[in-house]
C-alpha positions in Angstrom: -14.5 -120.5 -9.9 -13.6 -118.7 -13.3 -14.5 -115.5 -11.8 -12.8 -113.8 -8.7 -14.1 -111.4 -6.3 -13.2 -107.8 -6.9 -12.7 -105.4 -4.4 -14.9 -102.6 -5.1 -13.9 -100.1 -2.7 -12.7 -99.8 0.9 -13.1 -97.3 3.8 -11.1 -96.2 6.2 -12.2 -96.9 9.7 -9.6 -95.9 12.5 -6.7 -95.8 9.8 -7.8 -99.6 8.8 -9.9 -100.8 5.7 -12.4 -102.4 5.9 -13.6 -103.9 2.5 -17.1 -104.2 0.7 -17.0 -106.9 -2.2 -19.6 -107.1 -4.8 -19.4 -110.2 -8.2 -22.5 -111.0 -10.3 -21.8 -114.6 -11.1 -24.6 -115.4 -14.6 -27.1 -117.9 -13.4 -26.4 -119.8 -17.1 -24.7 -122.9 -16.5 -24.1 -122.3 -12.4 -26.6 -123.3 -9.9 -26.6 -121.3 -6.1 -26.0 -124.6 -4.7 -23.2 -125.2 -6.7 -21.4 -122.0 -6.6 -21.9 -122.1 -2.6 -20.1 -125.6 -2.7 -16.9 -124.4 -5.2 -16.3 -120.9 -2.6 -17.1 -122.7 0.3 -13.8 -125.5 -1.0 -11.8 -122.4 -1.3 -12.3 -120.5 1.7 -11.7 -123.2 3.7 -8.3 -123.7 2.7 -7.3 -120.7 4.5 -10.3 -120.6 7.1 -11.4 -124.7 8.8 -15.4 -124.2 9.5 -16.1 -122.1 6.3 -19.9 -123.4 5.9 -22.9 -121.3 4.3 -25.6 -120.7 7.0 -29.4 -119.6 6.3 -30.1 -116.1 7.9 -33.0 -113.5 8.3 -32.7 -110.1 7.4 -34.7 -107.2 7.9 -36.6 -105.4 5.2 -37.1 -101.6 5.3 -40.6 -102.6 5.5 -40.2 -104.4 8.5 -40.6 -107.7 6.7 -37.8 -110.3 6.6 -36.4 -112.3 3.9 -33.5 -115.3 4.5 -30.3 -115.5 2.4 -27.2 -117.5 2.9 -24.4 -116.7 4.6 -20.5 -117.7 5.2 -18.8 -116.1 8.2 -15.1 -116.5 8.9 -12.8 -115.6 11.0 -9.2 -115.3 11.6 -5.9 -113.5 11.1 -6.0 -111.5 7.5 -4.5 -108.7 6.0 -5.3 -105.3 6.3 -3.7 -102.5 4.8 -0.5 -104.6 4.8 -1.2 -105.7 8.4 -1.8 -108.8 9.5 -4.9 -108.6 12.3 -7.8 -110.5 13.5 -10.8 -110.1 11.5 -14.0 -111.5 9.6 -15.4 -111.9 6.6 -19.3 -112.3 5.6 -20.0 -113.2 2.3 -24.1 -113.2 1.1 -25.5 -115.0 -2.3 -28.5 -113.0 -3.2 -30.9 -113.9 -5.1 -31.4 -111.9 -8.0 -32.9 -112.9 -11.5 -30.1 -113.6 -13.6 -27.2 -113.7 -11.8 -25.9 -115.2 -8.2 -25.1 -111.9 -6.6 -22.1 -112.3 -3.8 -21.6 -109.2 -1.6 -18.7 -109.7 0.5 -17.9 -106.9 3.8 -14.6 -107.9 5.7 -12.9 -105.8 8.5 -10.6 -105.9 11.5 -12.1 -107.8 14.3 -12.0 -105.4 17.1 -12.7 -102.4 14.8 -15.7 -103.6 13.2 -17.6 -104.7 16.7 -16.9 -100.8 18.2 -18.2 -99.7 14.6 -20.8 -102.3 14.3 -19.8 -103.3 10.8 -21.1 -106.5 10.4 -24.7 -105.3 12.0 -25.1 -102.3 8.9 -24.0 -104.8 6.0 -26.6 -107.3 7.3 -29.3 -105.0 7.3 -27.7 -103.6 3.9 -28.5 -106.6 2.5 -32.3 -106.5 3.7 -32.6 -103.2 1.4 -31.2 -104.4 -1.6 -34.3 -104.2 -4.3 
C-alpha cells in the first residue's frame, strides 16, 4: 500500500491510549476488494487469522447498513507498553475514496469501557 494509516488522535482511557485511525484511500486505480486483499497481506504478518468479515451496523435511524470489517487481536504497544489488545479496522463506502477507520485499544480496558461497542455504532452514523 503506497499510503499508510495515520494516527489521528488518541485518548487516554485509564492512563492508556486507545487510538482512532482514519485514511481516504482515492477510488482511481484501487478497487475495495483489492485494497482489502493488500492490508489483509500485511496485517497478518504480525496477526495469523487477519480476514475481513461482513457486519451490520446500526443507523441513527434504526436502519442497518453492512460494511467490512478486520478484527485482530494480540499483544501491541501502547503508550510504550506492550499489552493485550485489538484492533478493528472498517472500509466505508464512500464516493470517491475507500475510507478505512481504524479504533485499537488495550484488551481489558476497552471491554470495561465498551470501546469497540461505540466505534461500531460510530460507524452506523457516519453520513
Amino acid at each position: 500500500m503506497t499510503e499508510k494509516l495515520g494516527c489521528l488522535s488518541f485518548a487516554q482511557i485509564n492512563q492508556m491510549p486507545a487510538y482512532v485511525y482514519f485514511a481516504p484511500v482515492p477510488k482511481a486505480g484501487k478497487t475495495a476488494m483489492g485494497l482489502r486483499k493488500e492490508l489483509r497481506r500485511t496485517i497478518a504478518k504480525k496477526f495469523s487469522g487477519a480476514a475481513w468479515r461482513d457486519v451490520a451496523v446500526k443507523k441513527p435511524d434504526g436502519s442497518t447498513m453492512t460494511v467490512k470489517r478486520l478484527s485482530v487481536s494480540g499483544d501491541q504497544k501502547f503508550g510504550g507498553q506492550q499489552r493485550a489488545g485489538r484492533f478493528d479496522l472498517y472500509l466505508y463506502p464512500a464516493p470517491h475514496h475507500h475510507l478505512l477507520i481504524g479504533w485499537r485499544a488495550p484488551t481489558a480496558v476497552a471491554a470495561e469501557k465498551k470501546f469497540f461497542e461505540t466505534a461500531a455504532q460510530s460507524i452506523g452514523s457516519i453520513q
